[in-house]
C-alpha positions as CSV (number, residue, x, y, z in Angstrom):
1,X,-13.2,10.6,-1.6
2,X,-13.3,7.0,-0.1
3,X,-10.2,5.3,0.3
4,X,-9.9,2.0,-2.0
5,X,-9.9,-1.3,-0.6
6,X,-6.4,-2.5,-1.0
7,X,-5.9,-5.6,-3.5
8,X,-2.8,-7.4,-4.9
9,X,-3.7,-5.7,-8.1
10,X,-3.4,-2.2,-6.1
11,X,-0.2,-3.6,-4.6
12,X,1.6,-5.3,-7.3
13,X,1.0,-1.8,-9.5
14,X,2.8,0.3,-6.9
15,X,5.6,-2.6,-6.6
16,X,6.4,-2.4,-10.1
17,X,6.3,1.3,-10.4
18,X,8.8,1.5,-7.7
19,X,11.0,-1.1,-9.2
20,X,11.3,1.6,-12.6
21,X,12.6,4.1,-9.9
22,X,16.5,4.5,-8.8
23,X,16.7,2.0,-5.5
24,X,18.7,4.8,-3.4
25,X,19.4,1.9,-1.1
26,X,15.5,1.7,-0.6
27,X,15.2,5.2,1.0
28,X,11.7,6.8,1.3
29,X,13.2,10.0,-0.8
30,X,12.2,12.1,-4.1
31,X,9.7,10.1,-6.4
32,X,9.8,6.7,-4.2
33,X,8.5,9.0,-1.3
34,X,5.9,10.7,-3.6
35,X,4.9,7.0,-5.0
36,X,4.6,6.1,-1.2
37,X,2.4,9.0,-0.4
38,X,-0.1,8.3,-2.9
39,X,-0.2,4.3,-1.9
40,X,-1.1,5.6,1.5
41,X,-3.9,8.2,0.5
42,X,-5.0,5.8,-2.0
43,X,-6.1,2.8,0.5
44,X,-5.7,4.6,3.7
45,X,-2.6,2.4,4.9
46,X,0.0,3.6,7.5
47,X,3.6,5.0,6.0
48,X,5.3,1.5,7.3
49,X,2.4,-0.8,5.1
50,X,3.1,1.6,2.2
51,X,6.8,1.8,2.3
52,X,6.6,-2.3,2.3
53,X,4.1,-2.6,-0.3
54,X,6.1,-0.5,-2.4
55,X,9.3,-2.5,-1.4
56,X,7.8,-5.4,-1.8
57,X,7.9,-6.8,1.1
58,X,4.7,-9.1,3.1
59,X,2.2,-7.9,0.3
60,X,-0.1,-10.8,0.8
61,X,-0.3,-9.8,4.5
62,X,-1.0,-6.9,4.2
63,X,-3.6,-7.3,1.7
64,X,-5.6,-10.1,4.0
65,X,-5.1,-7.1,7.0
66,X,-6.9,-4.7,5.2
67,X,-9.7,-7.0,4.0
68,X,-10.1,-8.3,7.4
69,X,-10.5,-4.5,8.8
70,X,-13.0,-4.2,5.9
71,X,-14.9,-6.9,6.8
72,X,-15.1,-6.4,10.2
73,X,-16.1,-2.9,9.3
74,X,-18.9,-4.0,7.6
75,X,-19.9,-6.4,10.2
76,X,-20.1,-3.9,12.8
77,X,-22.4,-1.5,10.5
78,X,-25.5,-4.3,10.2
């Protein structure tokens, strides 16, 4: 399966999941971890981009990073 293109959509859906979740100071633990996990398989982003997606932290960054990557991807394909 192809990894999605991560979007603020994408983002702001894992955000708000993990607000629902107990904040355990912010630890990467239990269900945060697990919502983490599937962030990262989901658009192919490393554990750091995940756990501050999920966190909420620099979404907007992180979401132009990965559509820059994408585009320059394509670029190099023609």
């Amino acid at each position: 399966m192809m990894a999605e293109l991560l979007t603020k959509q994408i983002a702001t859906e894992y955000r708000d999941r993990a607000r629902l979740l107990p904040t355990n100071g912010l630890q990467d633990i239990g269900d945060r971890r697990a919502l983490r996990m599937e962030l990262q398989a989901r658009c192919n982003l490393t554990e750091l981009a995940a756990v501050n997606i999920i966190n909420g932290y620099h979404i907007g960054d992180y979401v132009a990073l990965e559509n820059r990557k994408d585009r320059l991807g394509k670029e190099q394909e023609e």
